[in-house]
C-alpha positions as CSV (number, residue, x, y, z in Angstrom):
1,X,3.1,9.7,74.2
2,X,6.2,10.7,76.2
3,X,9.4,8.5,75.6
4,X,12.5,9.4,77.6
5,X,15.3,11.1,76.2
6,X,18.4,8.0,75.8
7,X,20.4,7.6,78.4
8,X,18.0,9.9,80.6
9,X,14.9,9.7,82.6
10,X,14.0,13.0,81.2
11,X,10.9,13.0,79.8
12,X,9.9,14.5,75.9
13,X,6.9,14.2,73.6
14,X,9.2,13.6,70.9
15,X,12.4,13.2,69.8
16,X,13.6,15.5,67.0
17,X,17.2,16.8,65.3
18,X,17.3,19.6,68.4
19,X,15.8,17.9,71.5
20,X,19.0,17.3,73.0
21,X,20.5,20.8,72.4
22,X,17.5,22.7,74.0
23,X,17.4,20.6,77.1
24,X,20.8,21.2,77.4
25,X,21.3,24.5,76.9
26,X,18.2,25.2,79.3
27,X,19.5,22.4,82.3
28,X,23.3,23.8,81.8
29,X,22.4,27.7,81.6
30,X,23.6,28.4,84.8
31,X,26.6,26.6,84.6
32,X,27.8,22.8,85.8
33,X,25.2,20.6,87.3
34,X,26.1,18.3,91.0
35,X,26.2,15.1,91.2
36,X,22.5,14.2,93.0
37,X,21.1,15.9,89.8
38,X,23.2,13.7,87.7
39,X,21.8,11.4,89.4
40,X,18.4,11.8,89.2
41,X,18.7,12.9,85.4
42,X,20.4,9.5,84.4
43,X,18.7,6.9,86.9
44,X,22.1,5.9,88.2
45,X,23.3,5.9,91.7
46,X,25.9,8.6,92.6
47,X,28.8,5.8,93.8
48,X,28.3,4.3,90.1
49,X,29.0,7.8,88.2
50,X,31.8,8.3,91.4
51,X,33.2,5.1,90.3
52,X,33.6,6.2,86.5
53,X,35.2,9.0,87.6
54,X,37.8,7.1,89.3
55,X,38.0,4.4,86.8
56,X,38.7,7.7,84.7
57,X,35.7,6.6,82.0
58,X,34.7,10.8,83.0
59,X,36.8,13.3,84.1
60,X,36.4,14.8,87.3
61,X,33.9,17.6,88.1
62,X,35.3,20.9,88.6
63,X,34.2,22.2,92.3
64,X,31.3,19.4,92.5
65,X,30.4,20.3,89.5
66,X,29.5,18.5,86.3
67,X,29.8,19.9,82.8
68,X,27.8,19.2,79.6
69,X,30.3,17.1,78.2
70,X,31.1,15.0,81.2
71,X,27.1,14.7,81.7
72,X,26.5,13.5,77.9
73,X,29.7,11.2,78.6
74,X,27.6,9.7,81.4
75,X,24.8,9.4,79.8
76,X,26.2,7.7,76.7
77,X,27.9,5.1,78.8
78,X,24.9,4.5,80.7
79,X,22.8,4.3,77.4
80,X,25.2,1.6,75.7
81,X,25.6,-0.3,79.1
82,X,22.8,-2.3,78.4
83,X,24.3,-4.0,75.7
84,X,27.9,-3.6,75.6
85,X,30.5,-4.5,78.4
86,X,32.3,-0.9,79.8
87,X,35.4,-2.0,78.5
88,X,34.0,-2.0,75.2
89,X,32.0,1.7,75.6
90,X,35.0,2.7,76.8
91,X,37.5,1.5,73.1
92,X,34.4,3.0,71.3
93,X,34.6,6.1,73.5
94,X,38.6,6.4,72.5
95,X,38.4,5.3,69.1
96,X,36.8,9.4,68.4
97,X,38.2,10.9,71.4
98,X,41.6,9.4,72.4
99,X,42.4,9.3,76.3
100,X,38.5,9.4,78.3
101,X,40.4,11.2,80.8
102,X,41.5,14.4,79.3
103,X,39.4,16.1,76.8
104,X,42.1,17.7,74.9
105,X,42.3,14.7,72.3
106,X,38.4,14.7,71.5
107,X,37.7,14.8,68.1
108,X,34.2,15.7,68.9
109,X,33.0,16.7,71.9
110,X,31.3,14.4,74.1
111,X,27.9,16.8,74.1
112,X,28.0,17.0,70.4
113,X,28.6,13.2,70.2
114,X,25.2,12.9,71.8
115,X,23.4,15.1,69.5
116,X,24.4,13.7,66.7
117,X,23.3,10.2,68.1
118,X,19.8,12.2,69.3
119,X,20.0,13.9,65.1
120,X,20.5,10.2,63.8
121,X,18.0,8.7,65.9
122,X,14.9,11.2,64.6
123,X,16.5,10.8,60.9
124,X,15.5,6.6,61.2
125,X,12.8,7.6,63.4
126,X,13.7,5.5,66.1
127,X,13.6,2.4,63.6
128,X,16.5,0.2,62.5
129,X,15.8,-1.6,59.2
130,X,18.8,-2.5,57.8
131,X,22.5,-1.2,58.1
132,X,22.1,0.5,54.9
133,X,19.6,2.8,56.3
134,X,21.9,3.2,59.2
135,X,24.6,4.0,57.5
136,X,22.7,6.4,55.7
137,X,21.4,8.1,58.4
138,X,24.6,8.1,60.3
139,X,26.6,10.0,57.3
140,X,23.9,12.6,57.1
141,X,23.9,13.4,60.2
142,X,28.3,13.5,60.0
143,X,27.8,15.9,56.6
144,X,28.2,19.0,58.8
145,X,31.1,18.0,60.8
146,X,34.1,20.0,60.7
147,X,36.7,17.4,60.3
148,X,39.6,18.2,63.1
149,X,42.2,15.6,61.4
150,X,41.5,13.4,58.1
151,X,39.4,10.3,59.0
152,X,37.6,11.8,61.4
153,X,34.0,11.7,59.6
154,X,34.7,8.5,59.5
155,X,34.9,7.4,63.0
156,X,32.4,9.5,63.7
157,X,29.9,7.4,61.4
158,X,31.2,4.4,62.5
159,X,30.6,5.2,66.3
160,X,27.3,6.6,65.6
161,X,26.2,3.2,63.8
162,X,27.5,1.3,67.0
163,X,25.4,3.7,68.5
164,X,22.2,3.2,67.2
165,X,22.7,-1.2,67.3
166,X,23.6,-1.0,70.9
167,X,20.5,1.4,72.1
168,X,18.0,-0.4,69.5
169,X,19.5,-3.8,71.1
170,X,18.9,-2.7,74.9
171,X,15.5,-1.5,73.6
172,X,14.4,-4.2,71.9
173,X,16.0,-6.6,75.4
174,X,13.9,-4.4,77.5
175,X,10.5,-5.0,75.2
176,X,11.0,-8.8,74.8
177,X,11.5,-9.1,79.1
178,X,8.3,-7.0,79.1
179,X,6.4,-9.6,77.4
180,X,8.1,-12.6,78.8
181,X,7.2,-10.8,82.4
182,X,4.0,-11.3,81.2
183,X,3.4,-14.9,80.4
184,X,2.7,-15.8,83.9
């Protein structure tokens, strides 16, 4: 069965620890990607990522041309949009990495963000059972990172829990309109 890598249209057969990191490395081997393939990766029209830009949610692409941090920035804001307002993305988005416009605050980078998230979702399988579990998950996945300043583990659990609500809740939103599609 093929699922859809979050925030993406791309399709896998499965999601595990490194799914992210080897479509990455093999879509940004060349270099920076435009913004139609952006596009066409994330499901969301151009003026959309455009406006983010210049609502400074991403920075800007460097000659027309998108990085793998601004692209996993993208495609984390479109994943939680579902289910949290872009205001609120945007605090949870500053609460690990500071000022969305310039990248020199991060605590993480934006791509590595996204892997964890990817790492935590095949540690619960794609399953939330209870915020212990969660949690779990979420500071197992944070063991390995190098902490830039003290606290930052921290906040990174914390924004990977937030994570894995929002997605599960736009998942779970998506399945019950499915169904209620159906009643007809």
């Amino acid at each position: 069965m093929l699922k859809t890598l979050p925030g993406t249209t791309i399709e896998v057969s499965g999601i595990t620890e490194n799914t992210s990191r080897m479509l990455f490395e093999g879509i940004f081997a060349a270099g920076g990607i435009t913004l139609s393939q952006v596009s066409v990766m994330t499901g969301l029209e151009p003026y959309m990522i455009q406006n983010w830009v210049k609502r400074e949610f991403v920075s800007p692409p460097v000659k027309r041309q998108y990085s793998a941090d601004q692209f996993a920035r993208i495609v984390i804001i479109n994943m939680l949009r579902e289910s949290i307002q872009l205001d609120r993305i945007c605090g949870l988005l500053s609460y690990i990495n500071g000022r969305l416009h310039d990248e020199s605050d991060d605590l993480i980078s934006d791509s590595e963000l996204y892997h964890k998230y990817v790492e935590l979702i095949s540690h619960t399988g794609g399953i939330v059972t209870n915020r212990e579990s969660v949690r779990t998950a979420a500071e197992q996945v944070a063991a390995n990172y190098v902490e830039p300043i003290p606290g930052a583990r921290q906040r990174l659990v914390k924004i990977l829990q937030v994570m894995a609500y929002a997605h599960y809740a736009s998942i779970s939103r998506s399945a019950a309109e499915e169904i209620l599609s159906s009643l007809n």
